[in-house]
C-alpha positions as CSV (number, residue, x, y, z in Angstrom):
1,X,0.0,0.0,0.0
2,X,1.5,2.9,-1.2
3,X,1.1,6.0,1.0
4,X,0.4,10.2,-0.5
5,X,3.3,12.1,1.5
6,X,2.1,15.3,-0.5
7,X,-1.0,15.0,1.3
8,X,-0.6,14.4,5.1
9,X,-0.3,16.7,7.8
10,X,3.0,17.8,9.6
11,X,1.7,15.5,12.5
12,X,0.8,12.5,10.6
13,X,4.7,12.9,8.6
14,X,6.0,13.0,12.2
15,X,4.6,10.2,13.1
16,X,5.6,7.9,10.1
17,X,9.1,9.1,10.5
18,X,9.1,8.0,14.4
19,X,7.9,4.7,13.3
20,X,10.5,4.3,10.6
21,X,13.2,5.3,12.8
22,X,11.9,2.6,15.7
23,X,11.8,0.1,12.7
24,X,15.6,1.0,12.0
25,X,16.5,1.3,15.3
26,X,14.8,-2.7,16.1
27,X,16.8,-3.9,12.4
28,X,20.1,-2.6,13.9
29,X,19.9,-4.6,16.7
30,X,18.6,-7.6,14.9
31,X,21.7,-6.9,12.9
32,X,24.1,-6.9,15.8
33,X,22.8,-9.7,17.4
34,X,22.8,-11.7,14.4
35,X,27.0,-10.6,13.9
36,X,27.8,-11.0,17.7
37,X,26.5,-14.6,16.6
38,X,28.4,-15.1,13.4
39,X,31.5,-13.7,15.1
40,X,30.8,-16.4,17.9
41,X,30.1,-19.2,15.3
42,X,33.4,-18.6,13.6
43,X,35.4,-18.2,17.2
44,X,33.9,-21.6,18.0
45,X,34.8,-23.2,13.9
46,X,38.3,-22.1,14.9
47,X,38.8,-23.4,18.7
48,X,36.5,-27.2,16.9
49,X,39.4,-26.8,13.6
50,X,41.6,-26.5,16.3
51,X,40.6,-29.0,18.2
52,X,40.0,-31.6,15.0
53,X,43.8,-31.0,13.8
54,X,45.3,-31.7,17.2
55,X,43.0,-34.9,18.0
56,X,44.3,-36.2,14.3
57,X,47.7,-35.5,15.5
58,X,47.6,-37.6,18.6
59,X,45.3,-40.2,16.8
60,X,48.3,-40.9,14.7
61,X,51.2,-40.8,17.0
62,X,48.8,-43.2,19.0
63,X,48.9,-45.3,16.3
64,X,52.6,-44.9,16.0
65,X,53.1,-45.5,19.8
66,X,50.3,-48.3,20.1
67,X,52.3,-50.6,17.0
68,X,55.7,-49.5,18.8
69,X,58.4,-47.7,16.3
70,X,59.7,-50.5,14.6
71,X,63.3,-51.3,13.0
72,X,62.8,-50.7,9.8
73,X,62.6,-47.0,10.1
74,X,65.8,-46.8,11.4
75,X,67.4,-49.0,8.7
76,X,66.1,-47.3,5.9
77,X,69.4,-47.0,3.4
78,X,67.5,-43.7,2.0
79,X,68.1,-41.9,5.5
80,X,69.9,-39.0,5.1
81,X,73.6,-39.2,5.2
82,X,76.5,-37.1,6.3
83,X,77.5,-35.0,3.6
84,X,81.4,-35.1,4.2
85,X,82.6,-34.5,0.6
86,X,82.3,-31.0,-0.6
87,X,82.7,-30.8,-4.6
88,X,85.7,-29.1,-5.8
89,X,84.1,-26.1,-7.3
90,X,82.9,-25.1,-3.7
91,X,86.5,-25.5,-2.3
92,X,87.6,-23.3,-5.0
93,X,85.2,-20.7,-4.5
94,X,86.1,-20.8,-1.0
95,X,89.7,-20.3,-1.2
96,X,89.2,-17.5,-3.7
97,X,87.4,-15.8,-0.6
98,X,89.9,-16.3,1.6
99,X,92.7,-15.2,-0.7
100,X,90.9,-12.0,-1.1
101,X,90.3,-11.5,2.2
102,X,94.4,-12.2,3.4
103,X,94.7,-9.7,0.8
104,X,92.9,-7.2,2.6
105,X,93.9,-7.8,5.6
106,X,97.8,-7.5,4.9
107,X,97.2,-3.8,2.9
108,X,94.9,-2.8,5.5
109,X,98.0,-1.9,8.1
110,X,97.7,0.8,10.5
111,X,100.3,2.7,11.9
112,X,99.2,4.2,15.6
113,X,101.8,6.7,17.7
114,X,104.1,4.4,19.4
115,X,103.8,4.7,23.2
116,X,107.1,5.3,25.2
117,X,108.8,2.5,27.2
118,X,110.2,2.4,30.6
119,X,113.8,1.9,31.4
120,X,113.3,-0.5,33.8
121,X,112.4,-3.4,32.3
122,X,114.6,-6.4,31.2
123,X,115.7,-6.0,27.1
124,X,116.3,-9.4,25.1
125,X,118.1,-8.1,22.0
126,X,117.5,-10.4,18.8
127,X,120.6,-9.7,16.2
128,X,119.6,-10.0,12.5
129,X,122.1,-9.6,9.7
130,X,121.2,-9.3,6.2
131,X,121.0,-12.8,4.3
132,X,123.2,-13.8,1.4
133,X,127.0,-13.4,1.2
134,X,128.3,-10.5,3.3
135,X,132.0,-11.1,2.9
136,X,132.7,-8.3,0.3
137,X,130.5,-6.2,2.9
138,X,131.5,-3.9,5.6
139,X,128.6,-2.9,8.4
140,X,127.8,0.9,9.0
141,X,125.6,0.7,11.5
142,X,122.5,-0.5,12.6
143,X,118.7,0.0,12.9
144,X,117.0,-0.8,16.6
145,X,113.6,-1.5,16.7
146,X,111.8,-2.2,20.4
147,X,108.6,-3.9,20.5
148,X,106.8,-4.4,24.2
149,X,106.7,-8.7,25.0
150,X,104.9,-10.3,27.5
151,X,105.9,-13.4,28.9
152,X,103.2,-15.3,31.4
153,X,104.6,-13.7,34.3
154,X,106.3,-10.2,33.4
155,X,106.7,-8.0,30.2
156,X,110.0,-7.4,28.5
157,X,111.6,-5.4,25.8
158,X,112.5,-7.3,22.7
159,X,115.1,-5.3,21.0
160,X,115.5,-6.1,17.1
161,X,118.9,-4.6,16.3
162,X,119.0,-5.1,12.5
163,X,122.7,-4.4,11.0
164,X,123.3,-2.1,8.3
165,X,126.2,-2.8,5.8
166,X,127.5,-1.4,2.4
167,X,129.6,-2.3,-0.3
168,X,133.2,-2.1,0.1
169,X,135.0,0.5,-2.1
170,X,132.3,1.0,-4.6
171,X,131.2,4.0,-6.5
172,X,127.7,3.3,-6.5
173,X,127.4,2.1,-2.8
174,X,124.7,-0.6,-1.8
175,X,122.8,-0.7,1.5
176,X,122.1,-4.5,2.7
177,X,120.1,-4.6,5.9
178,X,118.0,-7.5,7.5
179,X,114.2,-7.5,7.7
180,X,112.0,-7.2,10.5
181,X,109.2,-10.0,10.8
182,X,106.2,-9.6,10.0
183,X,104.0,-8.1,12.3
184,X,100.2,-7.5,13.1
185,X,100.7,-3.7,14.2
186,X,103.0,-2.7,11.8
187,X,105.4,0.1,13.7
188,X,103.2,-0.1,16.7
189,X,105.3,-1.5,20.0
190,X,102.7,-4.5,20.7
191,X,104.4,-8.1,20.0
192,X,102.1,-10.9,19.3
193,X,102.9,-12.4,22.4
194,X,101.5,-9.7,24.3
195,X,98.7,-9.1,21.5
196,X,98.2,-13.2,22.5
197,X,97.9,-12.3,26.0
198,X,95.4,-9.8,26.3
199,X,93.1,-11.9,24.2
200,X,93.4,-15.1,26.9
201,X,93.1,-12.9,29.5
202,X,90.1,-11.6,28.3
203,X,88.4,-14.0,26.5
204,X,89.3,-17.3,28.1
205,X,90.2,-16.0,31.6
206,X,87.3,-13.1,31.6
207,X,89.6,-9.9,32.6
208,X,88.1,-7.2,31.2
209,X,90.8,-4.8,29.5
210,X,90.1,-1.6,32.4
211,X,91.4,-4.4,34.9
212,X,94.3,-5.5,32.3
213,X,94.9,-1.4,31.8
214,X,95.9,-1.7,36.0
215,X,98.5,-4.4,35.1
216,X,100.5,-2.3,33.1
217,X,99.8,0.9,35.0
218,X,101.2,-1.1,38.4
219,X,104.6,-1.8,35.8
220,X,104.9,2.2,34.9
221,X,103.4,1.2,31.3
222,X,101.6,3.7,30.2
223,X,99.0,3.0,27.4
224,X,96.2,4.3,26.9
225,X,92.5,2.1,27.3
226,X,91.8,3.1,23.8
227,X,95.3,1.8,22.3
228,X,94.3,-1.3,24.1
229,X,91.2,-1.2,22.4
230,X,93.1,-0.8,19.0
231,X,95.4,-3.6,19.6
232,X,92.7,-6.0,20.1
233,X,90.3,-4.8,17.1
234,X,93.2,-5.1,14.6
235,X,94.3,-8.5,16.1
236,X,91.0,-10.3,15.1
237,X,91.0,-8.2,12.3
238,X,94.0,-10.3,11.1
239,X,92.0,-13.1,12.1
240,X,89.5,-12.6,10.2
241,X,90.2,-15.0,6.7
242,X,90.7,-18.1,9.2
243,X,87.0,-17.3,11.3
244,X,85.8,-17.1,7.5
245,X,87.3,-20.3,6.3
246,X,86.2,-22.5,9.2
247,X,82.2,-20.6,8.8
248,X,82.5,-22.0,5.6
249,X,83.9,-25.4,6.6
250,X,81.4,-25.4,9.2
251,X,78.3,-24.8,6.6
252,X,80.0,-28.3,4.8
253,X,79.5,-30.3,8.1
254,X,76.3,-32.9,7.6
255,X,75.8,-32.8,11.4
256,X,75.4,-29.5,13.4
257,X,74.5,-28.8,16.8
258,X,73.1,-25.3,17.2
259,X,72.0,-23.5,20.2
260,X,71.9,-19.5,21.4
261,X,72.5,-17.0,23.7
262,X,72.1,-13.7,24.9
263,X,75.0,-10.4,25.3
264,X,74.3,-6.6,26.0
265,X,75.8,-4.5,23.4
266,X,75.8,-0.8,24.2
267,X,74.1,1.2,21.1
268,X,73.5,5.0,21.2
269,X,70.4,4.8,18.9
270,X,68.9,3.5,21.6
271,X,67.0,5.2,24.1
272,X,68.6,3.2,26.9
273,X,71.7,2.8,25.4
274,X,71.5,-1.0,25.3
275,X,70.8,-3.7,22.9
276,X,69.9,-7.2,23.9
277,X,72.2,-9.4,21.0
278,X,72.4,-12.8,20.7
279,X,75.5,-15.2,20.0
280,X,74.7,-18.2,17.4
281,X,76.6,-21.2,18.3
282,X,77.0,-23.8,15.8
283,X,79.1,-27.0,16.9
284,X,79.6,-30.1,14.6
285,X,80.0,-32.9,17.3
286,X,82.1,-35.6,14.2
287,X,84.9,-33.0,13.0
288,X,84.7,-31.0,16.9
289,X,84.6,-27.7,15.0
290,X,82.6,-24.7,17.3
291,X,81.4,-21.4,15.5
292,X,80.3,-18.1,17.1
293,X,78.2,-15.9,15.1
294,X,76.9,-11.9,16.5
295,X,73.2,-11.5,15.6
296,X,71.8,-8.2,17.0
297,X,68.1,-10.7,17.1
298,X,66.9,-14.1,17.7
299,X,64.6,-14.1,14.9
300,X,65.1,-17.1,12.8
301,X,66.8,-15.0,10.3
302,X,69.8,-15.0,12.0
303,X,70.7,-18.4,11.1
304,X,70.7,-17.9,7.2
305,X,74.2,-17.7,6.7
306,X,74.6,-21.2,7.9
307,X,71.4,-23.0,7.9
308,X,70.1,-21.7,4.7
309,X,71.7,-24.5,2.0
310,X,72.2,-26.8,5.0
311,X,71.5,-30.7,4.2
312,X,72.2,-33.5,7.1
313,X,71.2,-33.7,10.8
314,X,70.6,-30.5,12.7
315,X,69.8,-30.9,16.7
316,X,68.4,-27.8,18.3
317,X,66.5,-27.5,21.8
318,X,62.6,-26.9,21.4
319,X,63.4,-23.2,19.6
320,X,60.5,-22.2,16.9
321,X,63.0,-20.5,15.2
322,X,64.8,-23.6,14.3
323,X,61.7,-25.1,12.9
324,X,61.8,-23.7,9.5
325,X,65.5,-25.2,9.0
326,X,64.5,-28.5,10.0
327,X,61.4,-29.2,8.0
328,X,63.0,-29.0,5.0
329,X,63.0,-32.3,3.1
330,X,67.4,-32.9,2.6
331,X,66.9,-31.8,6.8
332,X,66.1,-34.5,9.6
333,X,65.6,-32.4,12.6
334,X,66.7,-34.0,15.8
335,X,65.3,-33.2,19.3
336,X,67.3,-33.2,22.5
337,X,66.4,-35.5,25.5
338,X,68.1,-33.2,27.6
339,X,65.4,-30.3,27.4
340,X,62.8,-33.1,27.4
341,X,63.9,-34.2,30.7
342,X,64.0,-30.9,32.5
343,X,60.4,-30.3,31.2
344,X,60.1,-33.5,33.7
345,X,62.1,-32.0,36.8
346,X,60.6,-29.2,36.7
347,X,57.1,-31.2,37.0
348,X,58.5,-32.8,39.9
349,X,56.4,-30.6,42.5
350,X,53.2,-30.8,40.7
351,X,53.0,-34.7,39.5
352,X,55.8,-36.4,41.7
353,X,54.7,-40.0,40.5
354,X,54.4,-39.5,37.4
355,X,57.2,-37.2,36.6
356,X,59.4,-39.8,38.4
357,X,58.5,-42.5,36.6
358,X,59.3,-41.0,32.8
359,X,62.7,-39.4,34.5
360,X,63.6,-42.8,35.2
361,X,62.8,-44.4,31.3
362,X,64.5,-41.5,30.2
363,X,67.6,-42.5,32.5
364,X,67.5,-46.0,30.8
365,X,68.4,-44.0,27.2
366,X,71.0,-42.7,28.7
367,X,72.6,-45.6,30.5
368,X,73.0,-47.1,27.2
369,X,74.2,-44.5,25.8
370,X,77.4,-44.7,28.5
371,X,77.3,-48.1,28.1
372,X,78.4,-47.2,24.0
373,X,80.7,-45.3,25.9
374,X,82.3,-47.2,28.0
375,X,83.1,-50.1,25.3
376,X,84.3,-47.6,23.1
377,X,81.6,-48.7,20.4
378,X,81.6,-48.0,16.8
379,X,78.9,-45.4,14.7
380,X,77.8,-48.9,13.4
381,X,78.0,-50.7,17.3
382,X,76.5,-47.8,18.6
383,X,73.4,-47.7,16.3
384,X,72.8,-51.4,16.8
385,X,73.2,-51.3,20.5
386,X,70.2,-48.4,20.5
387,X,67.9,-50.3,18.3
388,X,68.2,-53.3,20.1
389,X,67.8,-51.5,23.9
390,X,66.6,-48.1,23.0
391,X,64.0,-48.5,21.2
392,X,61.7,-50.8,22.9
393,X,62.3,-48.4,26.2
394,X,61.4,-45.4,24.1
395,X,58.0,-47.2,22.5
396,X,57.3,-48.1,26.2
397,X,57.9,-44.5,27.1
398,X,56.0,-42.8,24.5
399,X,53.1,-45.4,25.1
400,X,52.6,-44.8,28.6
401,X,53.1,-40.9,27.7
402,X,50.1,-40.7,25.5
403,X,47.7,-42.7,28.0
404,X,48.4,-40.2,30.7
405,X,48.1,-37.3,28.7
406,X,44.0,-37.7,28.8
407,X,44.4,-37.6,32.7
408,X,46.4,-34.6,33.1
409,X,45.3,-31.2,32.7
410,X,46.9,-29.4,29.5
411,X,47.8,-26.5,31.5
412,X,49.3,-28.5,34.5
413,X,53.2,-28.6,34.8
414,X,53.1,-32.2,34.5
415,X,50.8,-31.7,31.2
416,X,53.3,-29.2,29.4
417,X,56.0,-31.8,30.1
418,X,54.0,-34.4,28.4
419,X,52.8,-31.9,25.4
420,X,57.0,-31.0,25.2
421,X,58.0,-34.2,24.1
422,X,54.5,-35.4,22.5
423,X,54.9,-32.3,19.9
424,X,58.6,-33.8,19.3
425,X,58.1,-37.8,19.5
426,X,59.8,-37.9,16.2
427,X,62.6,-35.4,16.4
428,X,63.4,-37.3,20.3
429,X,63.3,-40.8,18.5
430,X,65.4,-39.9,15.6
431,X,68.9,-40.1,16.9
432,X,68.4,-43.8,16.5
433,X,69.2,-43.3,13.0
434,X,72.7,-42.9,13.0
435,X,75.6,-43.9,15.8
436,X,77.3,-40.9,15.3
437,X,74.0,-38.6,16.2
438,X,74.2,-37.3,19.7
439,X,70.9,-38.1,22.2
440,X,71.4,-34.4,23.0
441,X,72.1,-31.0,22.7
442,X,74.6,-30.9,25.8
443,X,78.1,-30.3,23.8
444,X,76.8,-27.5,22.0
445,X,75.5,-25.9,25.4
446,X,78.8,-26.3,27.4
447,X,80.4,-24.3,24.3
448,X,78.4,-21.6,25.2
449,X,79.2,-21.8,29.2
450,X,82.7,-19.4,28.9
451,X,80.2,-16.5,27.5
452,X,78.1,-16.7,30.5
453,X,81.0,-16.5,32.8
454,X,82.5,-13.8,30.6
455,X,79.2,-11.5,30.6
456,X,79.4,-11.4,34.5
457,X,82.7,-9.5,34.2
458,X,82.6,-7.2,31.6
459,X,78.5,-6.9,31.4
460,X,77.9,-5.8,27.9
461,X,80.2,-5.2,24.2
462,X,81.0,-1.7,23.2
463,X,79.2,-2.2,20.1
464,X,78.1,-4.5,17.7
465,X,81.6,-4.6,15.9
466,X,83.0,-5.6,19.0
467,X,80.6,-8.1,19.8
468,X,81.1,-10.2,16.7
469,X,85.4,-9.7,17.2
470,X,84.3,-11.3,20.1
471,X,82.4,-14.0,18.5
472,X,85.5,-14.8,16.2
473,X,87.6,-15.1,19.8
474,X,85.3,-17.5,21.5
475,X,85.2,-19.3,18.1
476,X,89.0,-19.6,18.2
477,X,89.0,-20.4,22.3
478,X,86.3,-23.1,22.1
479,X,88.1,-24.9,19.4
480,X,91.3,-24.7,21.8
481,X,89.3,-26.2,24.3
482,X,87.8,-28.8,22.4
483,X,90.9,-30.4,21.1
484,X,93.2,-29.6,24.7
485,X,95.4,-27.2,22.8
486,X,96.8,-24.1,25.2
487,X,95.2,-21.0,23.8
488,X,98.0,-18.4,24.1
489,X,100.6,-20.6,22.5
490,X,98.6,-21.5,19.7
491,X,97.5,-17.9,19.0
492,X,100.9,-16.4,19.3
493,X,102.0,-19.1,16.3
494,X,99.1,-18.0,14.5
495,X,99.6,-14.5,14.4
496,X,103.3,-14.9,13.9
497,X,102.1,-16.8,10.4
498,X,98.8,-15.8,9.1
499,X,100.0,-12.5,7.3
500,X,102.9,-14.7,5.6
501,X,100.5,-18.3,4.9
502,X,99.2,-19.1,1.7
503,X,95.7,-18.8,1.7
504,X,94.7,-22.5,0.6
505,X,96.7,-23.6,3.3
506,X,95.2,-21.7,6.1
507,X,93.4,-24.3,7.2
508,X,96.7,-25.4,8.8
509,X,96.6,-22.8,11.6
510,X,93.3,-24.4,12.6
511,X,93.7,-25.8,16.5
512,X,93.8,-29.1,16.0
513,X,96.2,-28.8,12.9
514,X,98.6,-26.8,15.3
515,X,98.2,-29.7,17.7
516,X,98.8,-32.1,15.1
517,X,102.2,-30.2,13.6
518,X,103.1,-29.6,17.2
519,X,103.3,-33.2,17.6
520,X,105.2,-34.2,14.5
521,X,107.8,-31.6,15.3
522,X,108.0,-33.7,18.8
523,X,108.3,-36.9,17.0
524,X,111.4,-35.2,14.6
């Protein structure tokens, strides 16, 4: 029914327009009921998707856990293998890096004001003559060079008196005199001894270099905290093309160990002056190689210079950044029992039985893995020895795991333990594949236990420069450790040579290849 507007009254208009408005007014709240609803139907579609996708996950490890894990998947000759050989085009790329960055290094020589010396301290004076035949030579004097030593215990001149001579009786006169080594501060009084020592002190033994400064200052030394700072920036800056070569060496390994953790770097964009930075620690337990690499974040971006092209076995702890790395198809991600286990301890005080109980299975694991050990086993032994004693304790474990799961509450300590290792049943069980594969992801962390001790003393970098030089020291220091070598005699020999090595051999001043020509020097 169609209404005449032309024809009603002001009241009658009113009205019609009061009713219309009431009409709208009752149709918007229709309207918002019915989208409260719809946003509640799709809240509760989500939580039931949500729901559905984690009750087919644990329908099919149930099925996996029921049927126990069995042999076979262990054995499978597809499995991924260790990728030890690197193709030849890859080495040669490589060394071309290096060589340019040796290059660098050598031309990039500063020459800072040399600092006075006291007369007090003890001189060893080193004579060098001119090589080749001096017999139709006569000397004219002599050159004297003194360069500041320390020896574990005291500091010392070294004197270098380098003898001039001349032609005898000549018109056109020749000047022969002998060469100084080599030197990482060219012209500056610092010898790599000492250079060697502030780096142990501060890096292995944790004295910062304000409490080193006192050293000197208690032997009338005067040098000044930022030379310090100089001589220890261009020492790893030398460094540099051997930290490069074993990052690329270490990207070659087909089993890495990678784990992370935290340092303060002071950073003046900041508000507070202080940037929370992260150390990535990459350890590769077959060759015993350790890496340190400065990321200013934790993101899982950091990793890409070393995870991105990586093909093996890669063990992290329960990190999502790490996930990305280790889904990828040439990847098989392994988990570490270690973390597992905590999860457990630290369920201890809510669920004492039944934490107890899987601590205990999970002691089993590792009682055979000392028993491997102890007889000195082979990767071959070692893998046979697991399948035939680990596994059925681990089908038991993960069997009894899932039926006490729907008796726990999700939220419970004792639930999030379960849910930790439920999530990772496969990365946990994986290890079984090969006997050189760790059960954890303990060697990795005691790498990184010097950097904690270290951050106690001197509390934060001075920048983000000096946080990866720092990196590159630990690197060095950890691979000292790992294969017993002393760390201030092997970097003294190694900056005494790296300016004059050939770059595809500079693999040689690697720790354990210093240990290794140590020893055949022995045996001569």
């Amino acid at each position: 029914m169609e209404i005449d507007l032309e024809n009603l009254s002001k009241q009658e208009l009113l009205a019609l327009l009061t009713k219309a408005q009431k009409t709208i007014s009752k149709q918007e709240k229709v309207n918002t009921k019915l989208e409260k609803k719809a946003t509640e139907l799709e809240e509760k579609t989500s939580k039931l998707e949500e729901k559905n996708t984690e009750l087919e996950y644990r329908v099919k490890l149930l099925q996996r856990m029921k049927f126990g894990q069995s042999r076979e998947r262990f054995e499978d000759p597809n499995q991924t293998q260790l990728p030890l050989d690197v193709e030849q085009a890859v080495l040669e790329e490589q060394e071309e890096v290096i060589k340019q960055e040796i290059t660098y290094s050598r031309e990039k020589k500063k020459h800072p004001g040399r600092a006075k010396l006291p007369d007090h301290l003890p001189v060893e004076e080193i004579e060098i003559h001119p090589e080749g035949d001096l017999s139709d030579m006569i000397c004219i004097g002599k050159e004297t060079t003194d360069v500041l030593d320390y020896v574990p215990g005291y500091f010392k001149i070294k004197r270098y008196i380098r003898y001039k001579y001349a032609t005898k009786g000549k018109d056109n006169t020749q000047i022969n005199i002998g060469e100084l080594p080599e030197r990482i501060i060219d012209k500056g009084i610092p010898s790599e001894g000492l250079l060697s020592t502030i780096l142990v002190d501060k890096y292995v033994d944790h004295l910062p270099l304000y409490r080193q400064k006192q050293r000197f200052s208690r032997e009338n030394i005067d040098i000044a905290s930022s030379t310090i700072d100089g001589w220890v920036a261009q020492s790893m800056d030398a460094l540099k093309p051997l930290y490069q070569k074993l990052v690329m060496d270490i990207k070659n390994e087909g089993y890495l160990q990678v784990d992370e953790t935290t340092i303060k770097v002071l950073d003046e964009k900041k508000k507070d002056k202080s940037h929370l930075g992260y150390y990535w620690v990459y350890h590769a337990p077959i060759s015993k190689l350790v890496m340190f690499n400065y990321s200013p974040t934790r993101a899982s971006s950091a990793a890409l210079p070393v995870l991105e092209n990586f093909k093996g076995y890669l063990q992290t702890d329960g990190y999502s950044g790490y996930k990305a790395y280790g889904n990828k198809s040439d990847v098989t991600h392994l988990g570490c029992w270690a973390h597992a286990r905590r999860e457990f301890e630290r369920a201890l005080d809510n669920d004492k039985i039944r934490a107890q109980h899987v601590l205990v299975e999970i002691q089993k694991l590792y009682a055979v893995e000392k028993k491997a050990k102890e007889q000195n086993l082979a990767p071959d032994q070692i893998k046979e020895l697991r399948l035939d004693e680990s596994l059925p304790i681990i089908n038991k474990l993960g069997k009894y795991m899932i039926a006490q799961m729907n008796l726990t509450l999700p939220q419970s300590r004792i639930g999030k333990a379960f849910a930790y290792s439920q999530k990772r049943w496969s990365n946990l069980s994986d290890y079984l594949h090969n006997g050189n594969l760790q059960i954890d992801n303990n060697l990795v962390e005691n790498v990184i236990r010097p950097v904690a001790i270290g951050r106690k003393n001197y509390l934060f970098a001075g920048s983000h420069d000096a946080a990866q030089r720092a990196a590159m020291a630990y690197t060095f220091f950890a691979n000292c450790k790992k294969h017993d070598i002393n760390p201030y005699k092997w970097l003294k020999y190694v900056l005494e040579n790296i300016q004059s090595i050939n770059h595809k051999n500079i693999a040689d001043l690697y720790p354990h290849n210093y240990k290794k020509l140590i020893l055949d020097n022995v045996e001569e």
